[in-house]
PLY file of the C-alpha trace (Angstrom):
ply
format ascii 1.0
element vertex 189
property float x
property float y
property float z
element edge 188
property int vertex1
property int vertex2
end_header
27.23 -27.89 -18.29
29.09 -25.54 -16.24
28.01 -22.77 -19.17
24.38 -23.63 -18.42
24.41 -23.32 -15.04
25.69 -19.80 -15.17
23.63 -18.54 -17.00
20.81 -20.10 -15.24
21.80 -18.13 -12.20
22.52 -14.92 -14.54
18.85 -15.19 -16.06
17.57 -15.47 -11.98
19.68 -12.59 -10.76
18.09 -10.38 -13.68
14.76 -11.68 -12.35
15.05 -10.57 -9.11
16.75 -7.11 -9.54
14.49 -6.33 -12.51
11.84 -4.12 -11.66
8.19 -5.28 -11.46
6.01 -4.30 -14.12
3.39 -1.42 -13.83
0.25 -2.80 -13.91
-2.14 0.47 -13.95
-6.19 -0.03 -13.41
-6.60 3.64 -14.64
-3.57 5.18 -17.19
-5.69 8.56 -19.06
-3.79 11.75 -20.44
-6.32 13.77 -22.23
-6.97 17.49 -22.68
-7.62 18.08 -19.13
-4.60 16.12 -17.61
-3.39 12.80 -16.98
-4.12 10.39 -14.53
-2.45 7.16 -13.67
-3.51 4.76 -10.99
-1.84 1.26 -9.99
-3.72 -1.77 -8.99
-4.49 -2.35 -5.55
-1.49 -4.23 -3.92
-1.99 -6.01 -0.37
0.98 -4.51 2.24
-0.50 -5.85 5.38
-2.78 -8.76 6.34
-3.92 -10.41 10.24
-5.89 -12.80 10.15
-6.98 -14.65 13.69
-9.97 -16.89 14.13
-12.81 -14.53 12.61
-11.70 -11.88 12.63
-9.40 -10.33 9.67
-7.86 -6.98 8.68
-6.20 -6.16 5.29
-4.31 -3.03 4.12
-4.00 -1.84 0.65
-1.72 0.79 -1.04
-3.00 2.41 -4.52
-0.64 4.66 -5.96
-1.99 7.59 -8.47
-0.69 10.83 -10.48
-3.40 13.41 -10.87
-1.45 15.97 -13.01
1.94 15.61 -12.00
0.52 15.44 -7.88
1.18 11.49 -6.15
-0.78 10.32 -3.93
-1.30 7.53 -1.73
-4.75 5.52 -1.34
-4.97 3.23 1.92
-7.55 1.19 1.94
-8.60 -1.03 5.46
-10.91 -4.09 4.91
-11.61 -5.42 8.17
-14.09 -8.20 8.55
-14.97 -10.16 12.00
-17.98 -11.94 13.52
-17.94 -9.40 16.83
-18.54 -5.73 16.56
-15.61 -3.66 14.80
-14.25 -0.79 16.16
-14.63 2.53 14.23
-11.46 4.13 12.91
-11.66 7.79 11.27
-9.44 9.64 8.59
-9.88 13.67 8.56
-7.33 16.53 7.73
-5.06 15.61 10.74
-4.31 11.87 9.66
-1.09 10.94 8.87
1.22 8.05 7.88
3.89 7.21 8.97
6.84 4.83 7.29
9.58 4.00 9.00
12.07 3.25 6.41
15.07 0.42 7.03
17.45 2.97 6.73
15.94 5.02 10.19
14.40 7.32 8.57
10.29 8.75 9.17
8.54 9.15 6.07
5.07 11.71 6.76
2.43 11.30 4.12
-0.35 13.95 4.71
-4.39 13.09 4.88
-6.70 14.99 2.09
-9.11 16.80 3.39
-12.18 14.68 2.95
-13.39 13.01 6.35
-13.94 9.43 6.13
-15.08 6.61 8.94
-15.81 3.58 6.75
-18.56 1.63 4.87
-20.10 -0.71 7.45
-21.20 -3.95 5.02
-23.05 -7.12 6.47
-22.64 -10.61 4.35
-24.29 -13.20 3.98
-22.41 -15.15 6.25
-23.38 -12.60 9.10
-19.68 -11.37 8.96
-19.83 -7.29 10.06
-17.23 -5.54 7.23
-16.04 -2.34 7.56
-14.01 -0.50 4.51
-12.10 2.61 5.08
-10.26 4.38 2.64
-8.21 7.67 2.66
-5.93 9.56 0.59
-2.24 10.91 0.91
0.02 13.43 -0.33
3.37 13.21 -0.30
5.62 15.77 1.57
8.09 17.42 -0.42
11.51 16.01 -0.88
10.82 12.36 0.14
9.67 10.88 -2.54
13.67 9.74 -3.12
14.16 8.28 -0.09
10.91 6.03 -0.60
12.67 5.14 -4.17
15.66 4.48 -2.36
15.11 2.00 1.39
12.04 -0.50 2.06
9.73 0.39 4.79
10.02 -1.66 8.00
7.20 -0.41 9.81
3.55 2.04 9.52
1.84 4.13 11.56
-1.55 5.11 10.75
-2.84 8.14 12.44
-6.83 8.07 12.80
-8.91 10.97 14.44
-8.92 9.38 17.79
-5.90 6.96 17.74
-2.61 5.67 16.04
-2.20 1.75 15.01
1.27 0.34 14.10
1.68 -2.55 11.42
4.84 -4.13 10.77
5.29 -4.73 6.82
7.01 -7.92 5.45
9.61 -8.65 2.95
7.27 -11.12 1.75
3.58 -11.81 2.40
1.66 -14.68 0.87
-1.82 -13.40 1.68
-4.67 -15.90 2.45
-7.22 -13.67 0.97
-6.08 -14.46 -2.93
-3.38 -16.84 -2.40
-0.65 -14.81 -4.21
2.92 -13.47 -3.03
3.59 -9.35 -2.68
6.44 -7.58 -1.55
4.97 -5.06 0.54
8.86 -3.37 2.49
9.93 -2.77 -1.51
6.33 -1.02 -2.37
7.49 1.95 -2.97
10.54 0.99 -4.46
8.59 -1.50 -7.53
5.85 1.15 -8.39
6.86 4.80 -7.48
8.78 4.41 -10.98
5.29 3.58 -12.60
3.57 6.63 -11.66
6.65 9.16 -11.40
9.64 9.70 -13.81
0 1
1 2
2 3
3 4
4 5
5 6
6 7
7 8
8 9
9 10
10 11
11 12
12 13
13 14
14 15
15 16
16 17
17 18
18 19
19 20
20 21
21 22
22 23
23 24
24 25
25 26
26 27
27 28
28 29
29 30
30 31
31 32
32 33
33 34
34 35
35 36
36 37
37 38
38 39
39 40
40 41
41 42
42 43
43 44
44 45
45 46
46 47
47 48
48 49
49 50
50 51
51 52
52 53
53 54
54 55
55 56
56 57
57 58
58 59
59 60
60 61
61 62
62 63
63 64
64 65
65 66
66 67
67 68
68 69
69 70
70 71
71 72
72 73
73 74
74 75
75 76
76 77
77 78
78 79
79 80
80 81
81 82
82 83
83 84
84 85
85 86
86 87
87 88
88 89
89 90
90 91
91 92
92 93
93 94
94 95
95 96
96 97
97 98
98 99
99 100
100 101
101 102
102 103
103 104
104 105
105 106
106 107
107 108
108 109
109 110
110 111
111 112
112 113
113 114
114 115
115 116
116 117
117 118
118 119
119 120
120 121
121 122
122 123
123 124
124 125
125 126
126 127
127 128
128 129
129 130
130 131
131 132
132 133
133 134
134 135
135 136
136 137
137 138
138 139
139 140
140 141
141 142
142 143
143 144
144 145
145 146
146 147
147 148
148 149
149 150
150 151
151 152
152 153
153 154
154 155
155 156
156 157
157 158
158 159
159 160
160 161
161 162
162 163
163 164
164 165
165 166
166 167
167 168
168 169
169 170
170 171
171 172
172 173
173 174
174 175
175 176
176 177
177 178
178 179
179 180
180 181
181 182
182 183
183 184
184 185
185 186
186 187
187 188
């Protein structure tokens, strides 16, 4: 009995320390490059009355270059407040270790899809790519990320980031502090 029971907790400690697998939406290499991309993955979610916002990281390899796609679904029954990317956005990650993490905006300018449903919600989707600056790609391999800022044209929002988040838009469990940590291994050796 005793036999069983360790290796029931030796099986679960492999579980947890094992590293989640890469589960790519777009994995080409070809005669003009290669190009990975990861699913979308949920890091942030609010959700108060009628009004919700979600944040997404996509992680991609365009010949040999990472990047970073953010993605911000917000949805409410008021009117939502416009939020811009352009060359001079930035994120920030503030790692548990202390230390600030920059990821640089792409040069396309981008202020959001308004959408209207059905249900007279107003939707706005904002998406924006970022490049990594040289030389901390380790240290995102290495410490979770506590906290974000997200630099827009006009203004900065901060968004704490969980250990765990079971998100009420699909009902599943991510582990949006060890992001970085799980899939920077999928998309860079």
């Amino acid at each position: 009995m005793k036999n069983l029971f360790f290796i029931g907790i030796l099986l679960f400690s492999l579980a947890i320390t094992a590293q989640k697998p890469c589960d790519y939406s777009v994995n080409v290499k070809d005669s003009l490059g290669t190009y990975k991309e990861m699913k979308s993955t949920i890091v942030h979610e609010f959700i108060f009355g009628n009004t919700s916002k979600h944040v997404f990281f996509t992680l991609a390899l365009t010949d040999e270059m990472p990047s970073l796609t953010v993605l911000i679904l917000q949805k409410s029954k008021d009117f939502l407040k416009v939020n811009c990317f352009d060359k001079n956005s930035r994120i920030y990650l503030q790692l548990e270790n202390n230390k600030v993490i920059t990821l640089i905006a792409s040069e396309q300018e981008n202020c959001g899809t308004p959408v209207k449903d059905e249900l007279e919600f107003n939707n706005r989707i904002l998406s924006g790519t970022f490049y990594f600056v040289k030389g901390t790609i380790e240290d995102l391999k290495a410490s979770p990320i506590s906290s974000m800022r997200v630099k827009f044209t006009t203004e900065s929002q901060d968004y704490i980031i969980k250990k765990q988040l079971l998100s009420e838009m699909d009902q599943k469990t991510y582990f949006p502090s060890s992001y970085f940590i799980d899939f920077l291994p999928c998309v860079i050796n």
